[in-house]
PDB file of N, CA, C and O in Angstrom:
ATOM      1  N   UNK A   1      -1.184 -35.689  81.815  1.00  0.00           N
ATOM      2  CA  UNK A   1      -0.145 -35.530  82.833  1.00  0.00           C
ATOM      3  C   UNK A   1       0.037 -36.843  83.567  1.00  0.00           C
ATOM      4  O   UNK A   1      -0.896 -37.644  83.632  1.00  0.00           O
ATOM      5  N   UNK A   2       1.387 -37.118  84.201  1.00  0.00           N
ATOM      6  CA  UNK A   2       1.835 -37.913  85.015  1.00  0.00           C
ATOM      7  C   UNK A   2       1.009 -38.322  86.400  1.00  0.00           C
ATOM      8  O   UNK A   2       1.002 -37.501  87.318  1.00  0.00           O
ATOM      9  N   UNK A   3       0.160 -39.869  86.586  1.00  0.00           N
ATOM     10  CA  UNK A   3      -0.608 -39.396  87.431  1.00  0.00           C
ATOM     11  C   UNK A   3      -0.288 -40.095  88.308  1.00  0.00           C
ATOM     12  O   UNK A   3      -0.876 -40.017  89.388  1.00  0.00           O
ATOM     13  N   UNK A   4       1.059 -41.262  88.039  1.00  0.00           N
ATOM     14  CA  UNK A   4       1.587 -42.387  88.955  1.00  0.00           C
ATOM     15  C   UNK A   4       3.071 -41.771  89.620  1.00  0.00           C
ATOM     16  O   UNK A   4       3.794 -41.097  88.886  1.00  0.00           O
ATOM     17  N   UNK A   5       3.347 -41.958  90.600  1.00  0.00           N
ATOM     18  CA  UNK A   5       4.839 -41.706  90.972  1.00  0.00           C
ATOM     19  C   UNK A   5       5.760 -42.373  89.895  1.00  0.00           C
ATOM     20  O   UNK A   5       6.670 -41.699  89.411  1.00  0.00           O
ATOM     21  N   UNK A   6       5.584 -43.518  89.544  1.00  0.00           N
ATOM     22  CA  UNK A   6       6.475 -43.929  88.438  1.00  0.00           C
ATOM     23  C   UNK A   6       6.400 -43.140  87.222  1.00  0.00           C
ATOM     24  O   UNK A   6       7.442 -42.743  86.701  1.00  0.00           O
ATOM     25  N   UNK A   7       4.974 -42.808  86.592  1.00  0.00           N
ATOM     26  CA  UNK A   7       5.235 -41.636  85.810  1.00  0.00           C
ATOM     27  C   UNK A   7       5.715 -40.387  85.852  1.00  0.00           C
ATOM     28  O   UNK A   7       5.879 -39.548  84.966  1.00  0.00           O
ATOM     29  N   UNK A   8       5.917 -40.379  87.005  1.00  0.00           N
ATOM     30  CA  UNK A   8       6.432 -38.837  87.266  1.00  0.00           C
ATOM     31  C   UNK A   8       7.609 -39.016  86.735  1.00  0.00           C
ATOM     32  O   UNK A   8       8.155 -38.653  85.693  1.00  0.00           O
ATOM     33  N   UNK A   9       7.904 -39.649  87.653  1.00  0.00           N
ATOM     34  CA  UNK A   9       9.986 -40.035  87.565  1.00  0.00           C
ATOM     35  C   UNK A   9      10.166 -40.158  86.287  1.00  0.00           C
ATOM     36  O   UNK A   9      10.997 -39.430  85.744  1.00  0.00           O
ATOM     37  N   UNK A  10       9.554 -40.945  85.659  1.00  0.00           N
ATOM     38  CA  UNK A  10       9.833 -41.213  84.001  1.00  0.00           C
ATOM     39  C   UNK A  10       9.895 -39.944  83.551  1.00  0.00           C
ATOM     40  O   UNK A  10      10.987 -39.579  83.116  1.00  0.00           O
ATOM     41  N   UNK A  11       9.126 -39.288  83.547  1.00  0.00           N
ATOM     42  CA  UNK A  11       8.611 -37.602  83.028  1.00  0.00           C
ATOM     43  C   UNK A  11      10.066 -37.065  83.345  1.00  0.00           C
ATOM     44  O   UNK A  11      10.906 -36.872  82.466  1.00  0.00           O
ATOM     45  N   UNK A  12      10.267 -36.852  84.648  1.00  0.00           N
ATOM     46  CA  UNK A  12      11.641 -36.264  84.858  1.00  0.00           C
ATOM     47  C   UNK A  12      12.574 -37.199  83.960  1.00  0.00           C
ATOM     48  O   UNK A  12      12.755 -36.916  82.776  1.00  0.00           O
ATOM     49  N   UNK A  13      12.964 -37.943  84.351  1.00  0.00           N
ATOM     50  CA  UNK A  13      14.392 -38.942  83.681  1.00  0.00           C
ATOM     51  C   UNK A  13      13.748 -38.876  81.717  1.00  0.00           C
ATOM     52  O   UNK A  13      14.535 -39.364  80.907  1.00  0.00           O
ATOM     53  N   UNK A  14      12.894 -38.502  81.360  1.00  0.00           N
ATOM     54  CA  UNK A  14      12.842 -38.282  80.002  1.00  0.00           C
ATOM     55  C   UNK A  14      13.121 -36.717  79.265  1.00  0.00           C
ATOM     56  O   UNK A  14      13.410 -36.497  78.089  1.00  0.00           O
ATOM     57  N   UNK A  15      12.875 -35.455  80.701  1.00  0.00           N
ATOM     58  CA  UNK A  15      13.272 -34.666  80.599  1.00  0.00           C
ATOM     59  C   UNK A  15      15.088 -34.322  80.739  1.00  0.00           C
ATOM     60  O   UNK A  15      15.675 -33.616  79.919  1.00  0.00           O
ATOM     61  N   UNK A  16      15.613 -34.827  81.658  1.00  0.00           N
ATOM     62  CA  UNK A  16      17.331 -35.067  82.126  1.00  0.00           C
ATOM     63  C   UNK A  16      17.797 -35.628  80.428  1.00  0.00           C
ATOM     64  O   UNK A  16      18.385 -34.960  79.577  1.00  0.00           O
ATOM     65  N   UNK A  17      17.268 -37.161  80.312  1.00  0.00           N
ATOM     66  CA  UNK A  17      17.991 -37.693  78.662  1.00  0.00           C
ATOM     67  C   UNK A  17      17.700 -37.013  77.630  1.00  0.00           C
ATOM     68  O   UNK A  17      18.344 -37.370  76.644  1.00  0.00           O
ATOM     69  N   UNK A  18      16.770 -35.917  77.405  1.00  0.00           N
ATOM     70  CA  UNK A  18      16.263 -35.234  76.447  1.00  0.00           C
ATOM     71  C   UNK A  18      17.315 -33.901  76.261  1.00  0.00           C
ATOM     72  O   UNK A  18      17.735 -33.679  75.125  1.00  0.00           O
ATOM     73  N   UNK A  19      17.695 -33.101  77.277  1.00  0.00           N
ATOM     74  CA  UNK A  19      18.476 -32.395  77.520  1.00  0.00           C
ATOM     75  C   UNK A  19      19.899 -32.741  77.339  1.00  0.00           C
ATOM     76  O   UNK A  19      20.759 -32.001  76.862  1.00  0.00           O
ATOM     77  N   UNK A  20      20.103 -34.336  77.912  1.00  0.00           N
ATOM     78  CA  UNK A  20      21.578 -34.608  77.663  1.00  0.00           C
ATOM     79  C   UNK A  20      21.636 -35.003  76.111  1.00  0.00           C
ATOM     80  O   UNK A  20      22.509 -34.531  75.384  1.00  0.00           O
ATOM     81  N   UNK A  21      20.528 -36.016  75.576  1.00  0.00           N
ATOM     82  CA  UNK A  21      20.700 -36.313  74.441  1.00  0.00           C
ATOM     83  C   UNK A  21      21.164 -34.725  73.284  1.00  0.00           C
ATOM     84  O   UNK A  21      21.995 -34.732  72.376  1.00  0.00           O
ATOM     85  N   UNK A  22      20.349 -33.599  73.718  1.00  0.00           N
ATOM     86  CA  UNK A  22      20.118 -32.748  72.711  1.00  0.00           C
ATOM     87  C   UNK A  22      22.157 -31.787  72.442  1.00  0.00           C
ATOM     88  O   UNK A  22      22.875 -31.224  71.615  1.00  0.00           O
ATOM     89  N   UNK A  23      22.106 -32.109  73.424  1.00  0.00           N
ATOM     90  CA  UNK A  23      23.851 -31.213  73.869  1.00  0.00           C
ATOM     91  C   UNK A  23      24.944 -32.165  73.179  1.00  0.00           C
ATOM     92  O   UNK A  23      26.013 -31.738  72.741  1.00  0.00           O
ATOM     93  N   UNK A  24      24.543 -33.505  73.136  1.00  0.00           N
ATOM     94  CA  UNK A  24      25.264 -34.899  72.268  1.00  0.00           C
ATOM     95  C   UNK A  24      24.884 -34.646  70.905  1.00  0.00           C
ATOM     96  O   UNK A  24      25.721 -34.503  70.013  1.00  0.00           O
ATOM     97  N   UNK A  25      24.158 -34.612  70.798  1.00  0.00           N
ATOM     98  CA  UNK A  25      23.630 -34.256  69.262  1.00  0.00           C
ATOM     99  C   UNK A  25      24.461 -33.135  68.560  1.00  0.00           C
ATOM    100  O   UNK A  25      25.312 -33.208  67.673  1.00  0.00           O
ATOM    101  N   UNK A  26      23.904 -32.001  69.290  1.00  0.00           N
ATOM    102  CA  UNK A  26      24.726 -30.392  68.510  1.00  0.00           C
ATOM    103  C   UNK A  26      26.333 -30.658  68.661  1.00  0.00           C
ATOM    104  O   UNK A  26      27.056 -30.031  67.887  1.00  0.00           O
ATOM    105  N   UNK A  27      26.748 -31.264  69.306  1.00  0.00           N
ATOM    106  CA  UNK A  27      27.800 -31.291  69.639  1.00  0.00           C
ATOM    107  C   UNK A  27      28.527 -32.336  68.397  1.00  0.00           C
ATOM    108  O   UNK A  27      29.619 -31.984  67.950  1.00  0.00           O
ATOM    109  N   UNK A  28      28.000 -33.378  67.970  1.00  0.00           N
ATOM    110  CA  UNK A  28      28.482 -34.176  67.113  1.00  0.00           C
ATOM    111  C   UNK A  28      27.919 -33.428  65.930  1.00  0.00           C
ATOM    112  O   UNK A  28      28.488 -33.950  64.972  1.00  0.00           O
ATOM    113  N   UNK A  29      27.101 -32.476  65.467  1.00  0.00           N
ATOM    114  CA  UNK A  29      26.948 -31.864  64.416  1.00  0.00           C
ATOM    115  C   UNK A  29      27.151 -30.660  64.383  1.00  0.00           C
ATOM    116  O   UNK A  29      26.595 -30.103  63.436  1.00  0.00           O
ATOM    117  N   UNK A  30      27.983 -29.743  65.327  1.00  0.00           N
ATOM    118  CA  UNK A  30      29.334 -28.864  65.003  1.00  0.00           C
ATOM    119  C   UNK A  30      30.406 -29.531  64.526  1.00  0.00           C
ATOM    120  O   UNK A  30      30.914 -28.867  63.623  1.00  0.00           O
ATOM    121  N   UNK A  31      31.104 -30.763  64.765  1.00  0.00           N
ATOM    122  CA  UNK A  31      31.896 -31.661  64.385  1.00  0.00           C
ATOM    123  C   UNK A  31      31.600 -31.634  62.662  1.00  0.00           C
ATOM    124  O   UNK A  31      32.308 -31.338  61.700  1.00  0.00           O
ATOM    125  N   UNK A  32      30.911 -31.861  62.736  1.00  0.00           N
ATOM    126  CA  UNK A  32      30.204 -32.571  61.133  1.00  0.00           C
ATOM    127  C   UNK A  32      30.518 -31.544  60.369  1.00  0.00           C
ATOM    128  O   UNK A  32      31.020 -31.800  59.274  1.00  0.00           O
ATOM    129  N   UNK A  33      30.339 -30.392  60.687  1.00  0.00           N
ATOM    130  CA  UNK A  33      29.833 -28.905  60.251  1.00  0.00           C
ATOM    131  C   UNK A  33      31.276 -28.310  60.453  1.00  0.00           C
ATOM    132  O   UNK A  33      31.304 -27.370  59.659  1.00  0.00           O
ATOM    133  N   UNK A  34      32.346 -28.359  61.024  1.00  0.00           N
ATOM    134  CA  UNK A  34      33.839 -28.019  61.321  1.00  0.00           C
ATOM    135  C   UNK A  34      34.663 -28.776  59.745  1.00  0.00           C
ATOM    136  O   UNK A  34      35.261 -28.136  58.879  1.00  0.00           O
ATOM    137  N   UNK A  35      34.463 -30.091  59.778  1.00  0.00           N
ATOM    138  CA  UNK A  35      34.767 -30.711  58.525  1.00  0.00           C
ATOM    139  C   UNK A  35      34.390 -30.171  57.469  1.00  0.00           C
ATOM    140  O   UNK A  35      35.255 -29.933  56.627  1.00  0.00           O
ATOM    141  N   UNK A  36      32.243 -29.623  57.045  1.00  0.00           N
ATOM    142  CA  UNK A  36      32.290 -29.317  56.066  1.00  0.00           C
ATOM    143  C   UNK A  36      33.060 -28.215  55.529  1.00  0.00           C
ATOM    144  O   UNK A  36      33.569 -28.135  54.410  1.00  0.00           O
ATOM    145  N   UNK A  37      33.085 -27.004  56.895  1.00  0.00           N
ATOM    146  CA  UNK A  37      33.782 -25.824  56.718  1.00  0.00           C
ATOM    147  C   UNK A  37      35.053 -26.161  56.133  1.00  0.00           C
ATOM    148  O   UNK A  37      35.158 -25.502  55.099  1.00  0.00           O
ATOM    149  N   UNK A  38      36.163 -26.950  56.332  1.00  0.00           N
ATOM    150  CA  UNK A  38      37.182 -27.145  56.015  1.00  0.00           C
ATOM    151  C   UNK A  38      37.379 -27.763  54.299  1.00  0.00           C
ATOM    152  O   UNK A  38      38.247 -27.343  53.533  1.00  0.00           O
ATOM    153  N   UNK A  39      36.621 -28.557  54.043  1.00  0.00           N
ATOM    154  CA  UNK A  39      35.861 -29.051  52.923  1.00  0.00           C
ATOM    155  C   UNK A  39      35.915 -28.024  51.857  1.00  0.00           C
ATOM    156  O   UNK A  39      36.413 -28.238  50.752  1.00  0.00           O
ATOM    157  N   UNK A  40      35.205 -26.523  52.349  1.00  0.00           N
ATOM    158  CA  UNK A  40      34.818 -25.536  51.593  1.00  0.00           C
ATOM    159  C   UNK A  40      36.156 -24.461  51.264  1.00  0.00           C
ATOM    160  O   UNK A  40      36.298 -23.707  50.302  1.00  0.00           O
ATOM    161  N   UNK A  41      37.021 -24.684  52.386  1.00  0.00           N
ATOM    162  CA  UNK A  41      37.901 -23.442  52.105  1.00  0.00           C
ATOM    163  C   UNK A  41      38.880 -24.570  51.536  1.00  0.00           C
ATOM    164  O   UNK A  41      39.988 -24.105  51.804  1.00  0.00           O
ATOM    165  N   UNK A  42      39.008 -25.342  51.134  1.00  0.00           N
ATOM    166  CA  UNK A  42      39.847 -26.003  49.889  1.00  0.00           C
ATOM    167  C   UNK A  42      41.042 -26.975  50.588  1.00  0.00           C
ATOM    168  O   UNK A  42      41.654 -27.678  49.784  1.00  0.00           O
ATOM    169  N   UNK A  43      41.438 -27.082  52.030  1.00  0.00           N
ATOM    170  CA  UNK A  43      42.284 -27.144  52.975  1.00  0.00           C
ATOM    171  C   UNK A  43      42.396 -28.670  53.133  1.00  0.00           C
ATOM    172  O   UNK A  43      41.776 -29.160  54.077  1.00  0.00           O
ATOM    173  N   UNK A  44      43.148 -29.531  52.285  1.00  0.00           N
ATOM    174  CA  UNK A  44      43.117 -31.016  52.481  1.00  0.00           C
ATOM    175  C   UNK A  44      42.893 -31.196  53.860  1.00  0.00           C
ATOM    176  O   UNK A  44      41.892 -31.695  54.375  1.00  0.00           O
ATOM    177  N   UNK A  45      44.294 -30.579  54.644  1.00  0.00           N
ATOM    178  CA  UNK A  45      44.747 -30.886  55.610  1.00  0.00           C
ATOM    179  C   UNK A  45      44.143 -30.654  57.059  1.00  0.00           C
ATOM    180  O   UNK A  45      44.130 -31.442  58.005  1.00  0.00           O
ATOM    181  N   UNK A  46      43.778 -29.703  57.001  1.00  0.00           N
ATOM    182  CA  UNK A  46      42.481 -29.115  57.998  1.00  0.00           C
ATOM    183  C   UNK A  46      41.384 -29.755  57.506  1.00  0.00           C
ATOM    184  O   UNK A  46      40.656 -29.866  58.493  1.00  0.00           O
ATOM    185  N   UNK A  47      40.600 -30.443  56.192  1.00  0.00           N
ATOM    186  CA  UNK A  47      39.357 -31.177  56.412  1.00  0.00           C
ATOM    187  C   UNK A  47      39.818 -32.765  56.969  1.00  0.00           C
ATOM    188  O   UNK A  47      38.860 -33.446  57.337  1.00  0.00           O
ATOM    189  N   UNK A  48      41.206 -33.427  57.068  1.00  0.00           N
ATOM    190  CA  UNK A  48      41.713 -34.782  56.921  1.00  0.00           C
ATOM    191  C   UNK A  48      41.827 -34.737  58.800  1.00  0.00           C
ATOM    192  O   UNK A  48      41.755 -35.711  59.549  1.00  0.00           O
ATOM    193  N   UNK A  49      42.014 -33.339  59.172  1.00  0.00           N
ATOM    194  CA  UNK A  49      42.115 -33.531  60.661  1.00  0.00           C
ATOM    195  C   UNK A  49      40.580 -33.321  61.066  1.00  0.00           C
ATOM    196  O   UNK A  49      40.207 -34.072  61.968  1.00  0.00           O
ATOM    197  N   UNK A  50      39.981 -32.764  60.750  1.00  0.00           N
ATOM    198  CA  UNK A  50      38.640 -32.077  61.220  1.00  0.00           C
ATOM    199  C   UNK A  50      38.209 -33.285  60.831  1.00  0.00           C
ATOM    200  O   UNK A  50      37.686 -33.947  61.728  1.00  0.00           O
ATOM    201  N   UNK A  51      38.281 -33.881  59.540  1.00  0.00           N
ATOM    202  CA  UNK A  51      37.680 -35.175  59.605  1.00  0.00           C
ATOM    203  C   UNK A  51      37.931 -36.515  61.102  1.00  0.00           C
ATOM    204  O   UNK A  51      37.116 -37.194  61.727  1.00  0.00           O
ATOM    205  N   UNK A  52      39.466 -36.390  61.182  1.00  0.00           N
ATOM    206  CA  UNK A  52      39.843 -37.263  61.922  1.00  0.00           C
ATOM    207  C   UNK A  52      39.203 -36.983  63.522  1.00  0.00           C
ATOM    208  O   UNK A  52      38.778 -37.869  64.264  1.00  0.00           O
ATOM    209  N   UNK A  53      39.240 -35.989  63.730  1.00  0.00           N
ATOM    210  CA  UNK A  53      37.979 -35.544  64.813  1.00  0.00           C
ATOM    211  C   UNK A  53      36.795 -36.098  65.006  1.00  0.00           C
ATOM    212  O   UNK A  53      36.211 -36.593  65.971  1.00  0.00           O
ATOM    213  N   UNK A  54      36.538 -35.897  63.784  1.00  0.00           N
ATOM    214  CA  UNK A  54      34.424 -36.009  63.952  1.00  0.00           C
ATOM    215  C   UNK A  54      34.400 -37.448  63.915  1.00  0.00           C
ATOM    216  O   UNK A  54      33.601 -37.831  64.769  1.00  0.00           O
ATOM    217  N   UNK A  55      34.893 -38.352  63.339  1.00  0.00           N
ATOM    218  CA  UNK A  55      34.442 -40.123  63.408  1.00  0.00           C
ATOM    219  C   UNK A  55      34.536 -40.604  64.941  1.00  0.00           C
ATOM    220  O   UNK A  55      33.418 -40.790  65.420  1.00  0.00           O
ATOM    221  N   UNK A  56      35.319 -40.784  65.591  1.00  0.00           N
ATOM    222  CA  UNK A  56      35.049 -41.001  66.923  1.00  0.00           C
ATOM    223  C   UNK A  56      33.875 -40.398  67.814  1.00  0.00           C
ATOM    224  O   UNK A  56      33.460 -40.943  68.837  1.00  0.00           O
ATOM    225  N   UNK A  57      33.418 -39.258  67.315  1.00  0.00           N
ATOM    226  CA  UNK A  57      32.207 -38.470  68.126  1.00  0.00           C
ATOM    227  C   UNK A  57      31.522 -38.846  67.510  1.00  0.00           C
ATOM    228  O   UNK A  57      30.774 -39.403  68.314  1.00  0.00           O
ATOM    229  N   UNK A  58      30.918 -39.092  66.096  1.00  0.00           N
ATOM    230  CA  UNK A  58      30.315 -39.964  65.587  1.00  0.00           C
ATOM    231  C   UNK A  58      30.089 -41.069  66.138  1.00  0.00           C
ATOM    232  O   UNK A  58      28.994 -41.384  66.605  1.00  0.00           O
ATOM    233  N   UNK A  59      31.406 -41.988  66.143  1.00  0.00           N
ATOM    234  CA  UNK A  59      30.856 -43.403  66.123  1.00  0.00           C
ATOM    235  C   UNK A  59      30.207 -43.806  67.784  1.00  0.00           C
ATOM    236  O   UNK A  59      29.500 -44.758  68.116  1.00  0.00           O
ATOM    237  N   UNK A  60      30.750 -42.707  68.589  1.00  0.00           N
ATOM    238  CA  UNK A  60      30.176 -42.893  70.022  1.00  0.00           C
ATOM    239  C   UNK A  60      28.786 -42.247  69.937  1.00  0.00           C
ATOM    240  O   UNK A  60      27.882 -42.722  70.624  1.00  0.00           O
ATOM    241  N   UNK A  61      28.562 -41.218  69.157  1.00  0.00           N
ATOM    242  CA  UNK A  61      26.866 -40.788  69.024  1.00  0.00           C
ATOM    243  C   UNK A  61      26.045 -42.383  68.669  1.00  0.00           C
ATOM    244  O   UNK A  61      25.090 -42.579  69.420  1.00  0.00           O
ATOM    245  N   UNK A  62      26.244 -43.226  67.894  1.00  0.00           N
ATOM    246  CA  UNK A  62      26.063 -44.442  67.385  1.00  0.00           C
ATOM    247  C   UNK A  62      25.465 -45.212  68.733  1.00  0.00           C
ATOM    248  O   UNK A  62      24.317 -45.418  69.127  1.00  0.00           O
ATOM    249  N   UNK A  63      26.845 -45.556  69.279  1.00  0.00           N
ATOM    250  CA  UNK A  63      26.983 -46.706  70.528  1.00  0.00           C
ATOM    251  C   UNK A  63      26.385 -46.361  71.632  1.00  0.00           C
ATOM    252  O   UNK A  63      25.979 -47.273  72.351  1.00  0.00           O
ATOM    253  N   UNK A  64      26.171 -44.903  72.066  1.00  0.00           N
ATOM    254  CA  UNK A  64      25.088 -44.252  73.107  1.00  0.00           C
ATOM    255  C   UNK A  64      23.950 -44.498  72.442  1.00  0.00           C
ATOM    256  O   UNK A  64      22.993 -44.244  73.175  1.00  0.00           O
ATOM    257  N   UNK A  65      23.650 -44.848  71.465  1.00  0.00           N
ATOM    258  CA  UNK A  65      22.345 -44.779  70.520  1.00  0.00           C
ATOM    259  C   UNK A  65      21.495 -43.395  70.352  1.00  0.00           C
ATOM    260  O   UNK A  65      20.265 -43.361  70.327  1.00  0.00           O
ATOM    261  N   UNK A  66      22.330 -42.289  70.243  1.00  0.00           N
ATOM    262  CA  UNK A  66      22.174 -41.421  69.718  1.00  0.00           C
ATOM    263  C   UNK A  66      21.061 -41.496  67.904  1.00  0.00           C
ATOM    264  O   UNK A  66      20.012 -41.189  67.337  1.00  0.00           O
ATOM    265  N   UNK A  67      22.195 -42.059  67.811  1.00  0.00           N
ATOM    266  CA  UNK A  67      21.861 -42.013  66.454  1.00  0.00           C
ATOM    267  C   UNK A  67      22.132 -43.348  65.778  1.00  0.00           C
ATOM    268  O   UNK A  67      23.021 -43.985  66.342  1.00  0.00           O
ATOM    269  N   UNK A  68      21.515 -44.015  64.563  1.00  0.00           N
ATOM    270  CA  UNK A  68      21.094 -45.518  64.095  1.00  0.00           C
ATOM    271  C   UNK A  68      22.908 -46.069  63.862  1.00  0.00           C
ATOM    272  O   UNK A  68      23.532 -45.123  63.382  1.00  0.00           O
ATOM    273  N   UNK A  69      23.345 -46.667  63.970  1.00  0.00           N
ATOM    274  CA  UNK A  69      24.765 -47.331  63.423  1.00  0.00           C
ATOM    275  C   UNK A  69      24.674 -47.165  61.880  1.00  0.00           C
ATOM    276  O   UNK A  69      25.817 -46.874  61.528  1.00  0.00           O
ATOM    277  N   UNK A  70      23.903 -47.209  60.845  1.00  0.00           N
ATOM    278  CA  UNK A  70      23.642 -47.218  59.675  1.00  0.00           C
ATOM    279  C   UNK A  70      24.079 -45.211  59.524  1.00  0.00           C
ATOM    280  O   UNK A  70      25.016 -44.862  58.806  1.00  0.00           O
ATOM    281  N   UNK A  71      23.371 -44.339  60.179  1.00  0.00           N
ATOM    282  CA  UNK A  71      23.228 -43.492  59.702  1.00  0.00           C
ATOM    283  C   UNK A  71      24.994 -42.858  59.897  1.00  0.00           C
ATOM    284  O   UNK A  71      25.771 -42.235  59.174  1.00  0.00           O
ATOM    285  N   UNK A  72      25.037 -43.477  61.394  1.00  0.00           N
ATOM    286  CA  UNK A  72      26.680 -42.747  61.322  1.00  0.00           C
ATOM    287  C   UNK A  72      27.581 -43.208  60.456  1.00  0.00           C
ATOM    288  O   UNK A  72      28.494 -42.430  60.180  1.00  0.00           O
ATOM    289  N   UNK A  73      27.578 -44.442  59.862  1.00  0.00           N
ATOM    290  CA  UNK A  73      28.813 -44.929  58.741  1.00  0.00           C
ATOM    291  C   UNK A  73      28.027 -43.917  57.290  1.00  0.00           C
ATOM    292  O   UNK A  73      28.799 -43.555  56.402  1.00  0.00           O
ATOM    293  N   UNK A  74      26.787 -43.608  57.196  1.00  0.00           N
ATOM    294  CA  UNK A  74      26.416 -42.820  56.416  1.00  0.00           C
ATOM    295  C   UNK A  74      26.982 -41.898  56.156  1.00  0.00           C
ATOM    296  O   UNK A  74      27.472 -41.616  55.062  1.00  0.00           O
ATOM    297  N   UNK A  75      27.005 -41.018  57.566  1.00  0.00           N
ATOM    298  CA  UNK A  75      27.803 -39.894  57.839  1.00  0.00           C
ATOM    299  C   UNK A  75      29.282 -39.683  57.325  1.00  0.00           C
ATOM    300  O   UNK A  75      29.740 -38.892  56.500  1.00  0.00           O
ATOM    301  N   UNK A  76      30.014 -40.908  58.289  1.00  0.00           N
ATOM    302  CA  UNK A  76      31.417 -40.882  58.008  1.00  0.00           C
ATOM    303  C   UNK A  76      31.435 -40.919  56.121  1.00  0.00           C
ATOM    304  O   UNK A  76      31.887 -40.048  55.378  1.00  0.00           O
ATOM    305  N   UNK A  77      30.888 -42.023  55.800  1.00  0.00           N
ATOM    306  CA  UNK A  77      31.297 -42.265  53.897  1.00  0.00           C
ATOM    307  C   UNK A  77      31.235 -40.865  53.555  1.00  0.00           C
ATOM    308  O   UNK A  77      32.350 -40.464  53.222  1.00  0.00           O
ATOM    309  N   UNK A  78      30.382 -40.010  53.515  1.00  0.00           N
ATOM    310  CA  UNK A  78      29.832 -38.960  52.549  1.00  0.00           C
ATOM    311  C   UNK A  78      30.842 -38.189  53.070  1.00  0.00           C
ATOM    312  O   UNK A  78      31.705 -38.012  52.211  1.00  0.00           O
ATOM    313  N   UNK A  79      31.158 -37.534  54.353  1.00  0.00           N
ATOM    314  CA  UNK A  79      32.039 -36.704  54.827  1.00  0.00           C
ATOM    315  C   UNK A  79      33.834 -36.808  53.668  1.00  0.00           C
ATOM    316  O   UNK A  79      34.369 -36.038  52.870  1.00  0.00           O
ATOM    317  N   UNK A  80      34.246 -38.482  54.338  1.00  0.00           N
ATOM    318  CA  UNK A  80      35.347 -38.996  53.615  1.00  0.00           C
ATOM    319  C   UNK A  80      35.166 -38.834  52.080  1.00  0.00           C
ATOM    320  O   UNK A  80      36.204 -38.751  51.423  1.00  0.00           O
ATOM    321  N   UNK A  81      34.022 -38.780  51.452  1.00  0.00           N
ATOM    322  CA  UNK A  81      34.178 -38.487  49.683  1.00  0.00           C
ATOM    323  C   UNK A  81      34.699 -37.373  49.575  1.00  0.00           C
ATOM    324  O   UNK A  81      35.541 -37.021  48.749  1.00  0.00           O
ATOM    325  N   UNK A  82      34.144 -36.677  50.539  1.00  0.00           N
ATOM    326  CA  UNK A  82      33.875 -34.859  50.412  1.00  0.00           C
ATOM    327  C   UNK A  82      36.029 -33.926  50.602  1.00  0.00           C
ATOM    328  O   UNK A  82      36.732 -33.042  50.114  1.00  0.00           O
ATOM    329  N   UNK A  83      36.049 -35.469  52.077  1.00  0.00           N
ATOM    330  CA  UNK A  83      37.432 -35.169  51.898  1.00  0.00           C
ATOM    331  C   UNK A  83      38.183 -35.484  51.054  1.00  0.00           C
ATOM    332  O   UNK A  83      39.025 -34.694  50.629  1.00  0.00           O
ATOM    333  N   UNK A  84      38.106 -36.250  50.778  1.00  0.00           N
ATOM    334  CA  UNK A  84      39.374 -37.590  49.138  1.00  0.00           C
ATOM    335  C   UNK A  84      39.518 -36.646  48.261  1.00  0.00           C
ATOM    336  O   UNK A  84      40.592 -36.193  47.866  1.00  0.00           O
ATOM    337  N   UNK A  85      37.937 -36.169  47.775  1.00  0.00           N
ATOM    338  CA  UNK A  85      37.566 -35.603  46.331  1.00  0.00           C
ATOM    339  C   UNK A  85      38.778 -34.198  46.550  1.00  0.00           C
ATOM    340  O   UNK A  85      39.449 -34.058  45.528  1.00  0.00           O
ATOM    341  N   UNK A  86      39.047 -33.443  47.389  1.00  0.00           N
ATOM    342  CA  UNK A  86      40.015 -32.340  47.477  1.00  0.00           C
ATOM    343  C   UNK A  86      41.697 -32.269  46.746  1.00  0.00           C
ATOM    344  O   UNK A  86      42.398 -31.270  46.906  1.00  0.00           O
TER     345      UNK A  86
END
């Protein structure tokens, strides 16, 4: 346990970014998950918008450092095959 006032605070402010991080997260992978759905029911046009959605929430999951810059262009490529290939 936290035995310094500065550890405390840390403790809290790691609990606050942990909580905000986790709501950023699900939130950019309903996105992800809206595309695949669209993907599946055959719908160019609904995966090309659902796509056009999710890259910006993506690329800001990235720049908050959510998540690695590598993994989100990961993301986007595989998504965009998934759309083209339709």
């Amino acid at each position: 346990m936290a035995n310094t006032a500065q550890a405390r605070k840390r403790a809290r402010q790691a609990e606050t970014h942990r909580q905000h991080n986790a709501g950023r997260r699900s939130m950019m992978r309903t996105y992800i998950k809206r595309v695949l759905a669209a993907v599946e029911s055959g719908n160019k046009e609904d995966a090309q918008a659902a796509y056009n959605e999710a890259v910006p929430v993506i690329d800001r999951s990235a720049n908050n450092g959510l998540i690695h810059k590598n993994k989100a262009a990961r993301f986007k490529s595989r998504l965009n095959i998934r759309v083209k290939a339709l």
